[in-house]
C-alpha angles and dihedrals in degrees: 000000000000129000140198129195111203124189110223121202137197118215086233086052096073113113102182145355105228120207110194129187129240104179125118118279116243084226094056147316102308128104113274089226098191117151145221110202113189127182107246087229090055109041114114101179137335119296109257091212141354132259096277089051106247108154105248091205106211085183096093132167117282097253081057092039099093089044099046088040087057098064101063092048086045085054096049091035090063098047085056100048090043085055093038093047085063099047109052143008114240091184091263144050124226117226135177131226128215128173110250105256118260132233095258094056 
């Protein structure tokens, strides 16, 4: 017998959206990994560059653009739903699914 744990996750569940960097860092090679946590009720607009000031360019090549351009509208999306999901009833609720994480990660 086989079993699965899932994580389910309601859009008024998020807690943060998380931005970490992965530039190098100035001390070596590895990736420099700060973070900017926002609220999902309190983000404006995506962060141009982390704590430490390295530039996050959001002006990408064309074959990135539609990617790079979705984040922002991801960002902005999920503050509406979130409001939106406490305004009104549409009949459902949307919910994510993850895989519980496992030992190794």
């Amino acid at each position: 017998m086989t079993f699965e744990r899932k994580l389910l996750v309601g859009l008024e569940e998020i807690r943060a959206i998380v931005f970490e960097c992965i530039k190098p860092s100035e001390t070596g090679g590895c990736e420099c990994k700060s973070r900017i946590v926002l609220r999902p009720e309190n983000v404006g607009s995506v962060p141009k560059e982390c704590p430490r000031g390295h530039a996050w360019d959001w002006n990408v090549p064309v074959e990135n653009a539609a990617f790079i351009s979705a984040l922002p509208q991801f960002v902005d999306s999920l503050k509406k739903l979130r409001q939106a999901g406490r305004e009104q009833q549409a009949g459902f609720r949307i919910f994510l699914e993850f895989d519980e994480p496992s030992e190794a990660e």
